[in-house]
C-alpha positions in Angstrom: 0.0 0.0 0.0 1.6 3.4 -0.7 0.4 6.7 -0.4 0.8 9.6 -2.7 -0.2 13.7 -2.6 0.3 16.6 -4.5 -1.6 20.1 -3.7 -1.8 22.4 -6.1 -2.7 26.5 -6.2 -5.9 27.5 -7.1 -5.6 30.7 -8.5 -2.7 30.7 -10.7 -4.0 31.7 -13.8 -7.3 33.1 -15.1 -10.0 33.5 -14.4 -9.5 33.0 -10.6 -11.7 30.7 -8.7 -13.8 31.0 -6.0 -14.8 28.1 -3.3 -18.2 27.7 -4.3 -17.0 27.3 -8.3 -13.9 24.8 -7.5 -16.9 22.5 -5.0 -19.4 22.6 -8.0 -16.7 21.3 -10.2 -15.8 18.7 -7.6 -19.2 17.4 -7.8 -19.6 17.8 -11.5 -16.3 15.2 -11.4 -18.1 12.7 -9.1 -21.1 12.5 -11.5 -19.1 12.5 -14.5 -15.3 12.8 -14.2 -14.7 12.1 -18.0 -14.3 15.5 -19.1 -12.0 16.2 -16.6 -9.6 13.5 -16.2 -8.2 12.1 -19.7 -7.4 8.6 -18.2 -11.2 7.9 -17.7 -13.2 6.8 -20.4 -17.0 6.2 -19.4 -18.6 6.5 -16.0 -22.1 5.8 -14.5 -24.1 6.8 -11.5 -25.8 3.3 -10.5 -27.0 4.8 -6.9 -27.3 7.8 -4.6 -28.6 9.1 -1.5 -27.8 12.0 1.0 -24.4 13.2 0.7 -23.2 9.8 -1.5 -23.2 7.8 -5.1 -22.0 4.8 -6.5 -20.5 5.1 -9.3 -19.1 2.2 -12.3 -15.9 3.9 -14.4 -13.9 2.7 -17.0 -10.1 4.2 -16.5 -7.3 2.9 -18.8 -9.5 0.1 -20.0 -10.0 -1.4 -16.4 -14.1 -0.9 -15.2 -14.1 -0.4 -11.0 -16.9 1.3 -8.8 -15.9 3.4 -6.3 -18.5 5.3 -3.5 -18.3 8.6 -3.4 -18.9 10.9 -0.3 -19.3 14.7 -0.2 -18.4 16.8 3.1 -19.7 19.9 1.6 -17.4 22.5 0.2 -14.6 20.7 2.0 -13.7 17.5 0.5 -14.8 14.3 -1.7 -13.8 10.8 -0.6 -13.6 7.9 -3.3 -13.8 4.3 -1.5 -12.8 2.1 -4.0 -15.4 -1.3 -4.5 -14.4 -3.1 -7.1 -10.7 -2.5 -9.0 -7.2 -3.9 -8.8 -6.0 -1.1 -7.1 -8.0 -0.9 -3.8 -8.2 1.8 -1.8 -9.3 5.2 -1.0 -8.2 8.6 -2.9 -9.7 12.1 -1.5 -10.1 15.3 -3.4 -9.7 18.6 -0.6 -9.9 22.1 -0.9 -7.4 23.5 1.4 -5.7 26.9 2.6 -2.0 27.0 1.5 0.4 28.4 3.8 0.2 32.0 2.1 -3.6 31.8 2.7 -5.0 31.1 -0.7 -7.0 28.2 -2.0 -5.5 25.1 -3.2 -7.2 21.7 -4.6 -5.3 18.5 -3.1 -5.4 15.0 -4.2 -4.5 11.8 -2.1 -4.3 8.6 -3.3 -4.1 5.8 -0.8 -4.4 2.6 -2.8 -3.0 -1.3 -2.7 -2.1 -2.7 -5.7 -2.8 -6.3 -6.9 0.1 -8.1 -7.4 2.7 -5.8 -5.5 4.1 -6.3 -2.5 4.2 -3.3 -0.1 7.6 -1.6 0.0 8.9 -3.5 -3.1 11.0 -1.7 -6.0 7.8 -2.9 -7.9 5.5 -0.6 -5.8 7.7 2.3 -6.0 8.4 2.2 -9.7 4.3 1.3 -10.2 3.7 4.7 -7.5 6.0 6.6 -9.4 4.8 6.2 -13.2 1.0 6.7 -11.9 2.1 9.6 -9.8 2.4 11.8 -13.2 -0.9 10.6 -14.5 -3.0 11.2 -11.5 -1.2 14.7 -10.7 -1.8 15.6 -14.1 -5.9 15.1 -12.8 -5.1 18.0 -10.7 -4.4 20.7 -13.2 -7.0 18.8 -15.9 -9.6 19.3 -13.4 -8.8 23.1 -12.8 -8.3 23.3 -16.0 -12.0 22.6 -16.9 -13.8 24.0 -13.8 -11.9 27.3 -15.5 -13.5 26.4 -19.0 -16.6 25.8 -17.2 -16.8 29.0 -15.6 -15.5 31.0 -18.8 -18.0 29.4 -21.0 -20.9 30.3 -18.8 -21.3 26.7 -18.1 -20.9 26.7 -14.8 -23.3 29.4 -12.6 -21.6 29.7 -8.7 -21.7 33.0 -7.3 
């Protein structure tokens, strides 16, 4: 099991985003995270209820389900149910040390096959650690799109 993070600034480039817009775009990626993440290839909502889904996903070929929690305006936890890489990953909106916003991701997950602590996991960590970072600045990246295109309407 290995554990990776990476927390990027918010408002680097334009437009700037507010809380409310970067939380509506977190949700918009639970229903549907296909437009914002280029790995993923075909998702479905099969169930919901009060502050949850379930969702089925196709990323890089493989189909997994994941539960998906909401603590509003805060954070979005992804439980992994079915995939060969089990575990949880968490999507945060957080204050950066100079008091701006930033949008972490943390992926917690245990891989089939790979034994924890092995040259195996590392190297495996290390090559999905560009392509799930890269999910970062993809999902800012169309919350801004959203936003500009009058897509998205947050105060």
């Amino acid at each position: 099991m290995f554990t990776l993070s990476h927390t990027m600034p918010v408002n680097t480039e334009k437009p700037s985003l507010n809380q409310a817009q970067i939380w509506q775009g977190l949700l918009l990626k639970a229903e549907n995270p296909v437009p914002f993440l280029d790995a993923m290839s075909a998702c479905t909502v099969i169930d919901r209820g009060d502050n949850w889904l379930l969702r089925n996903f196709t990323l890089r070929g493989e189909e997994m389900q994941e539960r998906v929690t909401f603590e509003p305006k805060n954070r979005v936890t992804f439980e992994r149910t079915k995939s060969s890489a089990m575990g949880t990953i968490l999507n945060e909106i957080v204050t950066l040390d100079d008091g701006d916003m930033g949008l972490r991701f943390t992926f917690t997950l245990d891989v089939d096959g790979l034994v924890d602590g092995s040259r195996e996991e590392t190297e495996f960590a290390e090559r999905m650690s560009r392509s799930y970072f890269q999910g970062v600045g993809s999902t800012l990246a169309e919350i801004r799109r959203q936003v500009e295109s009058g897509e998205m309407n947050t105060p």
